[in-house]
C-alpha positions as CSV (number, residue, x, y, z in Angstrom):
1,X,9.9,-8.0,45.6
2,X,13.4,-9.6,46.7
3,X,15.7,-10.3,43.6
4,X,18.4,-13.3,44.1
5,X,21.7,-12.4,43.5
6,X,23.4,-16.3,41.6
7,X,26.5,-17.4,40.9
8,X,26.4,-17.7,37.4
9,X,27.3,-20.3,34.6
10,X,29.7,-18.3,32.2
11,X,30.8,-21.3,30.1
12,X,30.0,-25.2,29.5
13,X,30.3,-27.6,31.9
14,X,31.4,-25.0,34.5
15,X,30.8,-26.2,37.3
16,X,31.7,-23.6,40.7
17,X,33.1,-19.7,40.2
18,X,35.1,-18.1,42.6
19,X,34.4,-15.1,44.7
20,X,36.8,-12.9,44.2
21,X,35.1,-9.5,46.0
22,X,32.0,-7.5,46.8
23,X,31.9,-4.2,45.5
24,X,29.0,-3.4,47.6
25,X,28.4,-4.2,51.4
26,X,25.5,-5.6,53.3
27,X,22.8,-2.8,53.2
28,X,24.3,-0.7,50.8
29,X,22.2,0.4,48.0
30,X,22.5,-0.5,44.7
31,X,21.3,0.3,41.3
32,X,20.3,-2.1,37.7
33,X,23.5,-2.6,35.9
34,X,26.0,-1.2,38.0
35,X,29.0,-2.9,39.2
36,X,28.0,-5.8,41.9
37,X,30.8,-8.7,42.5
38,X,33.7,-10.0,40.6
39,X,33.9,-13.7,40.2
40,X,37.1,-16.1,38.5
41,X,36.5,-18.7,35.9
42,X,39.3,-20.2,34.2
43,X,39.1,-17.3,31.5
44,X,39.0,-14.2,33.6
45,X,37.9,-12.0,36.3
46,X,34.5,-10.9,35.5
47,X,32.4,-7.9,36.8
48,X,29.0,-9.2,37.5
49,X,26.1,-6.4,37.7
50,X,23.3,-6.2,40.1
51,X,19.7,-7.8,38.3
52,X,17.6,-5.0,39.9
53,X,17.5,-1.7,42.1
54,X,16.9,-2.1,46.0
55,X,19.3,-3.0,48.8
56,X,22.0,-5.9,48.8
57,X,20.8,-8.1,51.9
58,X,21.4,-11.4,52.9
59,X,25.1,-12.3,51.5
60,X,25.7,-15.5,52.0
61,X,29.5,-15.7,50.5
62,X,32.2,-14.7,51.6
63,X,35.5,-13.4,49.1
64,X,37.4,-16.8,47.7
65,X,34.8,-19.1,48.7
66,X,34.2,-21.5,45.7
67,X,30.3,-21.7,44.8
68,X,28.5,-24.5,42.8
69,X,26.6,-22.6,39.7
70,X,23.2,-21.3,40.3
71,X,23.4,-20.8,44.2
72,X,22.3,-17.8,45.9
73,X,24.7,-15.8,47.3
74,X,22.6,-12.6,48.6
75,X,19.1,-11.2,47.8
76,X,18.6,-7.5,46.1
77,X,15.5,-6.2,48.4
78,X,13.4,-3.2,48.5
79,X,14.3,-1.1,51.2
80,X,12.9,-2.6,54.7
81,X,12.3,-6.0,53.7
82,X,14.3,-9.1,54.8
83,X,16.2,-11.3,52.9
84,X,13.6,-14.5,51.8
85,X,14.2,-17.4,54.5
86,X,17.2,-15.1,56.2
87,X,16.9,-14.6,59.6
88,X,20.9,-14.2,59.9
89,X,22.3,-13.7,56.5
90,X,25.5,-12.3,57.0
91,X,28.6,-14.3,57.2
92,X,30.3,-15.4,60.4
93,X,33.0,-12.7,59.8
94,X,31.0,-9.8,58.7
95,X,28.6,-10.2,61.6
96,X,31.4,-10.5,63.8
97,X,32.8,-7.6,61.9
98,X,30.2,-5.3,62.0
99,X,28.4,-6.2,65.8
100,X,32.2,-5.1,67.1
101,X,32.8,-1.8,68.5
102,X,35.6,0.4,67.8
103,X,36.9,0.8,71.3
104,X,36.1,-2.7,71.9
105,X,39.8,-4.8,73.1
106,X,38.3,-7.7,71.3
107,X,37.0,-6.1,68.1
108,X,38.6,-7.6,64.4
109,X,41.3,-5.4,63.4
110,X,39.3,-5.2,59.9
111,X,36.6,-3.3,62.6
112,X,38.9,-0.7,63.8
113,X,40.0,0.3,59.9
114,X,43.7,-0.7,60.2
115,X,43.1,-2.8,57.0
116,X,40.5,-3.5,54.5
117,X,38.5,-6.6,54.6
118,X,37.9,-8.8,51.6
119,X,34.9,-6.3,50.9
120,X,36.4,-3.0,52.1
121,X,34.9,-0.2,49.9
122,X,37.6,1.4,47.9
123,X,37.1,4.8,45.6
124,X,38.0,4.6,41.7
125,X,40.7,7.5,42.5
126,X,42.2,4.9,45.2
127,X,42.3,2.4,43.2
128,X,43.5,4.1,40.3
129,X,46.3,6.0,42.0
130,X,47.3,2.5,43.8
131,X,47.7,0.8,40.3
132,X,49.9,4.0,39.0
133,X,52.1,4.0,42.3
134,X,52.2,-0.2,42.6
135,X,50.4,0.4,45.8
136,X,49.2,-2.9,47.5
137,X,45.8,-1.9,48.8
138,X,45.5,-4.5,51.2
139,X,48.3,-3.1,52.8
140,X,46.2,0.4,53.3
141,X,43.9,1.4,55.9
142,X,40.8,3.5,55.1
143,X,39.9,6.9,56.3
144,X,36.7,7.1,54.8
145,X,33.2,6.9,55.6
146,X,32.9,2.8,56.6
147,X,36.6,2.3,56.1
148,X,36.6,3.6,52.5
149,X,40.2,3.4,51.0
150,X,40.6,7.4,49.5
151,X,43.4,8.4,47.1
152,X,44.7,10.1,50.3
153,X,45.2,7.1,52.3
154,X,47.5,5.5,49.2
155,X,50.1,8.2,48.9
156,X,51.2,8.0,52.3
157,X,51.7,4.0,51.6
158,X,53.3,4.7,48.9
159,X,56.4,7.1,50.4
160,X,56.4,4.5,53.1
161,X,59.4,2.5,53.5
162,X,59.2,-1.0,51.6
163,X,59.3,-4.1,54.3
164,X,62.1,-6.2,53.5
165,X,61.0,-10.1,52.5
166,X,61.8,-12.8,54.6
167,X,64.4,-14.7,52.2
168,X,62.5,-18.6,51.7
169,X,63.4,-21.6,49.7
170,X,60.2,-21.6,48.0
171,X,59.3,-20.7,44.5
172,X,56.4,-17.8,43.3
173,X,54.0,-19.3,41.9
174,X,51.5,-18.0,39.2
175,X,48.5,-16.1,40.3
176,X,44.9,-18.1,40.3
177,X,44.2,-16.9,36.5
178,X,47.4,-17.7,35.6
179,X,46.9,-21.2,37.4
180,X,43.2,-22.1,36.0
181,X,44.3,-21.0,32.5
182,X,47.4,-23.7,33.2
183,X,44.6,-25.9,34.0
184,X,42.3,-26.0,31.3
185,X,45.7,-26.1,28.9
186,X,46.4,-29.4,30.0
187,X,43.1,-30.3,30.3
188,X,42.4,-29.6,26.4
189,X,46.2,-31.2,25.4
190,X,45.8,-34.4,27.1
191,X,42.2,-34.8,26.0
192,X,41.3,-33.6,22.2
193,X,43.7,-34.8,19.8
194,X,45.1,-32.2,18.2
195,X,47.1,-31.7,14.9
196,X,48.5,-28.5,13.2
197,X,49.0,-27.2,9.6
198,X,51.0,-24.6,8.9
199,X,51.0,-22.2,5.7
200,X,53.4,-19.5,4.5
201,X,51.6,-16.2,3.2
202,X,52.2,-13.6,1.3
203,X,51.2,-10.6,3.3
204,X,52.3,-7.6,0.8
205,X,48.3,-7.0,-0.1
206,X,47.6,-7.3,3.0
207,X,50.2,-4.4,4.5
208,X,48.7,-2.4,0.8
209,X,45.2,-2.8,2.0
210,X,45.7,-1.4,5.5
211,X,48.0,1.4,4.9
212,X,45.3,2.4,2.1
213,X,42.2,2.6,4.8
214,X,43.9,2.8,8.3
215,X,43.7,6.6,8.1
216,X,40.2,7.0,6.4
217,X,38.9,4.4,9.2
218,X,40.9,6.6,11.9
219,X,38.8,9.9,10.9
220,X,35.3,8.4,10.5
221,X,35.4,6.2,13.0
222,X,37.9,7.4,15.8
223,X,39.6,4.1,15.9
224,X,43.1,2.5,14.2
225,X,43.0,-0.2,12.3
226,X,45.2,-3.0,13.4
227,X,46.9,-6.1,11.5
228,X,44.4,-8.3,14.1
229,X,41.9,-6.3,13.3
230,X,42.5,-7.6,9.5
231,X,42.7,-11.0,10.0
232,X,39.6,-11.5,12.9
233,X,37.5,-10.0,9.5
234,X,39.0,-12.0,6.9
235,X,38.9,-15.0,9.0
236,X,35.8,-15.2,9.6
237,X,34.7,-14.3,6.5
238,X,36.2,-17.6,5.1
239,X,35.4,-19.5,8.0
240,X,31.9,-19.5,6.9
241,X,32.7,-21.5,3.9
242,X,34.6,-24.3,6.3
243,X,31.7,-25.0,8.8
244,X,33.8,-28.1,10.2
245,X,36.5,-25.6,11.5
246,X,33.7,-23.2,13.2
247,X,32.3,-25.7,15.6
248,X,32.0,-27.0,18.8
249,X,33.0,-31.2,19.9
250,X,30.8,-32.5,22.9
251,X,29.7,-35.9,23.7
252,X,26.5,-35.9,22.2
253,X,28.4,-34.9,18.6
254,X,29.6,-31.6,16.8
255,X,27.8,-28.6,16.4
256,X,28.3,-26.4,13.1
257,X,27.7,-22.6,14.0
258,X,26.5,-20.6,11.1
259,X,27.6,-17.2,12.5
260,X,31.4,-16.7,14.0
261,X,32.3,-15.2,17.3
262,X,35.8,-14.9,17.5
263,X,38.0,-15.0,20.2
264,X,40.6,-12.9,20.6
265,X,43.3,-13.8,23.1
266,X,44.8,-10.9,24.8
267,X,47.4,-10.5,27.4
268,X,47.0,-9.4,31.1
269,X,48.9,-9.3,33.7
270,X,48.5,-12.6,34.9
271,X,48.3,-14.6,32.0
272,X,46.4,-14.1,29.0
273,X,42.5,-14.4,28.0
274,X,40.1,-14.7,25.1
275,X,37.7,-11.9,24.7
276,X,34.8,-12.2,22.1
277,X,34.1,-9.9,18.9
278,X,30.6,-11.3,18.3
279,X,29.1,-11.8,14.7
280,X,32.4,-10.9,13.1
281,X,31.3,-12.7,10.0
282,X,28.8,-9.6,9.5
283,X,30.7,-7.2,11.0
284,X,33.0,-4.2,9.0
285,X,36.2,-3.6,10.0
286,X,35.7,-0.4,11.9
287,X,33.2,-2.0,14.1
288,X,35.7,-5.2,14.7
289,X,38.1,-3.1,15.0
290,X,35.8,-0.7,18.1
291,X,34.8,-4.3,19.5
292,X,38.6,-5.3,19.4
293,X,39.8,-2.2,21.8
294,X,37.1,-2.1,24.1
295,X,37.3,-5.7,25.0
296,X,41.0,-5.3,25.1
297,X,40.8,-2.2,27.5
298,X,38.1,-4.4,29.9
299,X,40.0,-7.2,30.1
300,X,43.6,-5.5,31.0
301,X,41.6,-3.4,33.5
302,X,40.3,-7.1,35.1
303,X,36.7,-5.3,34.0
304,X,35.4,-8.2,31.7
305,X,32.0,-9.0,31.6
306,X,30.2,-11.9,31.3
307,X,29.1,-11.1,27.6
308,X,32.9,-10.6,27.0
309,X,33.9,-14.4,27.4
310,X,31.4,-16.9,26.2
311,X,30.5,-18.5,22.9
312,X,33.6,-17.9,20.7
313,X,33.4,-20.3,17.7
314,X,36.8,-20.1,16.9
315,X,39.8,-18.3,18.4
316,X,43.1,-16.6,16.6
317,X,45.7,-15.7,18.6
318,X,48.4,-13.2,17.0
319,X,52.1,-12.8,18.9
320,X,53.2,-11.2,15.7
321,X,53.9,-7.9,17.3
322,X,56.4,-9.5,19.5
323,X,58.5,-10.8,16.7
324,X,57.9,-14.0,16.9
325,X,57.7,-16.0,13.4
326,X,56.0,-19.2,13.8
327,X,54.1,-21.0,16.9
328,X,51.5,-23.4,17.5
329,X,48.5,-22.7,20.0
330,X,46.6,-25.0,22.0
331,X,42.9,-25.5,21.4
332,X,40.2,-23.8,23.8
333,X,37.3,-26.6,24.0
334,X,34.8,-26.9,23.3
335,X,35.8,-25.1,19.5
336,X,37.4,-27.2,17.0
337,X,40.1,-25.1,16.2
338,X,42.3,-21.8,16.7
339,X,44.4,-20.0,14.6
340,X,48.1,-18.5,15.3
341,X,49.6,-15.2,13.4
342,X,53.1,-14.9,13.0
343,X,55.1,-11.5,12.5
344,X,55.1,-9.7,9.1
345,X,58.6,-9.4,7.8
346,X,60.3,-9.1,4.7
347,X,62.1,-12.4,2.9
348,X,63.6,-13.3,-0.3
349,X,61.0,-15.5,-2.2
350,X,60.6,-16.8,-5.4
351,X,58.5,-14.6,-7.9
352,X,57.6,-15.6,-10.7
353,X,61.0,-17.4,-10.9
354,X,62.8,-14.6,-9.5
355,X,63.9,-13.7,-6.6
356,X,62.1,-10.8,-4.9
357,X,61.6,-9.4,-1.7
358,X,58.2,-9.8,0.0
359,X,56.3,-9.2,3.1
360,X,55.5,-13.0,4.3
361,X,54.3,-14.5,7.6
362,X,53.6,-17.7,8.9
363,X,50.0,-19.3,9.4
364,X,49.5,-22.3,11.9
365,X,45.8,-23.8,12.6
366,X,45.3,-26.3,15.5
367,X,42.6,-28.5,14.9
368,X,40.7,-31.0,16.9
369,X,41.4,-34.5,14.8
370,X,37.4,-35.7,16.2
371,X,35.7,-32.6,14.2
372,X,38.1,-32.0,11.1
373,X,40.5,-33.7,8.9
374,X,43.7,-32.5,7.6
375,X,42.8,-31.5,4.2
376,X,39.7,-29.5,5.5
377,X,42.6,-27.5,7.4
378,X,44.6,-27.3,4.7
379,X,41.7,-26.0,2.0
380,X,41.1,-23.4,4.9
381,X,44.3,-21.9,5.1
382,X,44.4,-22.4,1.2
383,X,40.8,-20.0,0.6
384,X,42.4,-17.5,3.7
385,X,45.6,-17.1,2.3
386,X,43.7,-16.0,-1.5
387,X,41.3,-13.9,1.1
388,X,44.7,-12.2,2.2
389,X,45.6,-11.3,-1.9
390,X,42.2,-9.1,-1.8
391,X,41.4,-8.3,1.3
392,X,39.1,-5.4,-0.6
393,X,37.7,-7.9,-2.3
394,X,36.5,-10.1,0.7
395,X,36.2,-7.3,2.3
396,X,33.0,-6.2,0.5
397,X,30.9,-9.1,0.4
């Protein structure tokens, strides 16, 4: 029984994905669940997996072809059967590719392993050792077994002499992430009208509360407790008391969630994206904080999944640890509102009348004016910022 292989829809109203590359060839085996293809959407590169054993057959895209959501774009078959309705299934190019003999004059250059086509095979050692030495792989010819790109073939790139750049007038410009996430910015600012409230908290309990359980979290569970960690919990905690501020605006009206997934943006080298720590409502703060770094490590190895991405409720965003004290973030639609986290550091404040030194940072929500007022923002920050004096407290209901 053939298996179709789809583009599929990762988000709401997306419309097309972007090939980015195969990891398998035509005819190659593959297995359930192991790496297949990695599309684009305008949140991140995502590893799709193969739906069933058998052999990939019949591709039908080619790497950075756009593709409307739901085509098929190969078939998984057993072995000796044909693609369904594909007589010729390859691509143009990988037909040419692979009909061309080595000694041919005419053969692609791709054919002859002087450089790796869009779908070149490439080993994990390769492609690790390439990312340590700044390696550009497309630059590399394989040695291996169909053109395979080995860890051998990269060290010799790397100790070769860099080509000098033609000097041009033009500017860089960002990568395609970095150029869809511009995208969907503008897209969001120019269309849901947006309005921010900003709080000043004390974070001293906060800072108490960490201290107290980061190393009993560290031995029972292997992982460190971070401030983010902290506040994704909290958060959503509270958030289930403010229904308005976790939910979604589309045309036929706004949907309340009664469970919060939270997006967490995190940077990557070409811009930044907002991974998912599902149920965090329910969830304690060692398995947040296990969500937190594994979604972290996927997406700045460009290994998100589909899973990864989709159905946040509500999104914080935390540039704390790079000292900055106050910002304002820009709403990911179709959620109603995103939070951003301001550095932790110590200020003269009034106590009681007197001055004192506390730890203090700066909360500012973004809201969508179409699903919640200003005083539903503010009695949020207002029931977070007492969730943040007992964070133990909070912490076990």
């Amino acid at each position: 029984m053939a298996f179709s292989v789809v583009m599929p829809a990762l988000e709401m109203a997306q419309e097309t994905g972007k090939l980015l590359a195969w990891r398998k060839l035509e005819g190659d085996r593959v297995t359930k669940g192991e790496p297949l293809l990695e599309i684009e959407t305008d949140k991140a590169v995502v590893e799709i997996e193969a739906p069933a054993d058998g052999i990939l057959a019949g591709i039908k895209a080619a790497a950075g072809a756009d593709i409307p959501v739901g085509q098929t774009i190969a078939w998984i078959v057993a072995p000796g059967e044909a693609a369904p309705g594909e007589v010729e299934s390859t691509p143009p190019a990988a037909r040419a590719a692979s009909h061309a003999k080595p000694d041919s004059p005419h053969a692609p250059r791709s054919a002859i392993g002087s450089a790796p086509s869009p779908a070149a095979r490439i080993s994990p050692k390769a492609r690790r050792l390439a990312k340590e030495l700044g390696v550009d792989l497309s630059t590399v010819s394989g040695s291996g077994p169909g053109g395979e790109i080995l860890a051998s073939d990269v060290q010799p790139a790397a100790s070769a002499p860099a080509t000098p750049k033609e000097k041009s007038g033009s500017l860089d410009v960002p990568g395609s992430l970095g150029r869809i996430m511009a995208e969907r910015m503008t897209q969001s600012w120019t269309t849901v009208p947006h309005f921010f409230v900003t709080r000043e908290i004390d974070a001293t309990s906060v800072n108490e509360y960490r201290e107290r359980i980061v190393a009993e979290i560290e031995h029972s569970h292997q992982v460190r407790i971070t401030h983010t960690d902290l506040f994704v919990a909290l958060t959503a905690r509270v958030l289930l008391k403010h229904p308005r501020l976790n939910a979604s605006w589309s045309v036929e009206g706004i949907r309340l969630h009664d469970y919060v997934n939270m997006g967490i943006a995190i940077a990557v080298e070409d811009g930044v994206v907002a991974a998912v720590i599902r149920n965090a409502h329910g969830a304690s703060l060692a398995e947040v904080s296990i969500q937190h770094r594994d979604v972290a490590k996927r997406a700045r190895a460009g290994k998100l999944r589909p899973v990864d991405i989709i159905d946040a409720t509500f999104t914080i965003t935390n540039l704390g640890m790079y000292q900055v004290d106050q910002f304002s973030a820009i709403i990911t639609p179709p959620q109603a509102a995103i939070l951003a986290v301001g550095s932790i550091a110590d200020r003269v404040v009034a106590v009681n009348g007197q001055p004192a030194v506390r730890s203090m940072m700066t909360l500012t929500i973004s809201c969508d004016h179409r699903v919640v007022d200003g005083a539903g923002a503010a009695l949020f920050l207002t029931d977070l910022a007492e969730a943040l004096q007992e964070p133990g407290k909070m912490m076990r209901k």
